[in-house]
C-alpha positions in Angstrom: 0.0 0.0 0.0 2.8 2.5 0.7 4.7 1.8 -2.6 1.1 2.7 -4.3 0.7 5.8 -2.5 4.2 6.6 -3.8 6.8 5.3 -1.0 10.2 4.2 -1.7 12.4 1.7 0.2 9.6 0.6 2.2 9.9 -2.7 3.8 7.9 -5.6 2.1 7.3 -8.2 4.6 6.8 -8.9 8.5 10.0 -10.3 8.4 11.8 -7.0 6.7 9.9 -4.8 9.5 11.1 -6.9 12.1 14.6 -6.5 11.0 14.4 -2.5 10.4 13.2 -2.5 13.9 15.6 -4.4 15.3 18.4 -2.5 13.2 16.9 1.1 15.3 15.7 -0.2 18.5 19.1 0.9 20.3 18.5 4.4 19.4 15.3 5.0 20.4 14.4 6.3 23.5 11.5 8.2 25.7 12.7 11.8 25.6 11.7 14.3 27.7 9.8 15.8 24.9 8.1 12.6 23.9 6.9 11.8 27.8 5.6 15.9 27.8 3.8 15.3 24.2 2.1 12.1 25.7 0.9 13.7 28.8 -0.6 16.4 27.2 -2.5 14.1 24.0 -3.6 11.7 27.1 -4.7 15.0 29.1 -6.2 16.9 25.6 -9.6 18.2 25.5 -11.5 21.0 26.7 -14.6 19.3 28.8 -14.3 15.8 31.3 -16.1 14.3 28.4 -13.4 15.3 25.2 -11.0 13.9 28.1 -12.3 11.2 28.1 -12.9 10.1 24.5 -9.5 11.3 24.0 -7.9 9.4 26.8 -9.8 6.2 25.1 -8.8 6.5 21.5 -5.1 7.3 23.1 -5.2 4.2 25.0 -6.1 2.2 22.0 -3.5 4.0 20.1 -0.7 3.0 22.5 -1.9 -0.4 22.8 -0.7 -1.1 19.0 3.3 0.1 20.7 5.3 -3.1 20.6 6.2 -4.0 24.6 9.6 -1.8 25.0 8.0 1.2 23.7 4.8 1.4 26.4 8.0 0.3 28.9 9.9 3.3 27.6 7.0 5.6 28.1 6.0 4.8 31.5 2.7 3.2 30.2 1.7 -0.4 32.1 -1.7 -1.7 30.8 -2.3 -5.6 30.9 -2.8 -7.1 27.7 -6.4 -8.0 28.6 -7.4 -4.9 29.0 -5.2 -3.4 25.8 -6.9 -6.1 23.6 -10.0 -6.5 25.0 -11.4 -3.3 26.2 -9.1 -0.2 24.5 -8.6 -1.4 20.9 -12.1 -2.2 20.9 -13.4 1.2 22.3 -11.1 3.2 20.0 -12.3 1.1 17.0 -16.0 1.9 17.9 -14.8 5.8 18.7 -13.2 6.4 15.5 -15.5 4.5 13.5 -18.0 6.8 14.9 -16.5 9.7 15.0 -15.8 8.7 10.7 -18.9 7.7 10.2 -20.3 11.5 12.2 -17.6 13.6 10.3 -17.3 12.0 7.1 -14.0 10.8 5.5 -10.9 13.4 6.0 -9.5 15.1 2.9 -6.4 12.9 3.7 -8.3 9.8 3.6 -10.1 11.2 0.1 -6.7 11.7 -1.0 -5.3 7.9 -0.8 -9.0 6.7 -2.1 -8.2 8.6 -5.0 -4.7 7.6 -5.6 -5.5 3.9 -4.9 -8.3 4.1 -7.0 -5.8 5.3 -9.9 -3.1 2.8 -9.3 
């Protein structure tokens, strides 16, 4: 999909991701600034309830982190509840919110240029 939206030296298979990762890993850490950016997207809305839908989707969100990244950011859910109650809300919250607000232009955008492939 990312070589047809026009992506170059992209990997091409689980395997090839695995070793990209693998290759990076070392140098990736938490930094201050990504610990400060999480707090505040975890902490974003204007009313309890924007919190709260935000704090959801977020969860979900950092559920998809492979292991050592939720370690390097302080974030400790149990895979039950990651897999069973925030990737499921955060599905059902952005479906809705897709399905309330219509597509994006970005999401337009790659219909089109899929569509044209």
């Amino acid at each position: 999909m990312a070589e047809r939206l026009g992506a170059v030296g992209v990997p091409g298979s689980r395997a090839e991701v695995a070793r990209y990762f693998a290759a990076v890993r070392p140098h990736l850490r938490a930094t201050p600034a990504a610990l400060e950016c999480l707090r505040f997207l975890r902490g974003f809305g204007r009313s309890p309830r924007e919190r709260a839908t935000t704090r959801l989707v977020m969860n979900g969100a950092i559920g998809l982190l492979p292991g050592w990244a939720r370690a390097e950011l302080g974030v400790r859910r149990p895979a039950v509840i990651r897999l069973g109650v925030d990737r499921p809300i955060a599905r059902g919250i952005s479906r809705t919110l897709v399905w309330v607000c219509g597509p994006s232009e970005i999401q337009r955008a790659v219909r089109r240029r899929v569509a044209a492939a």
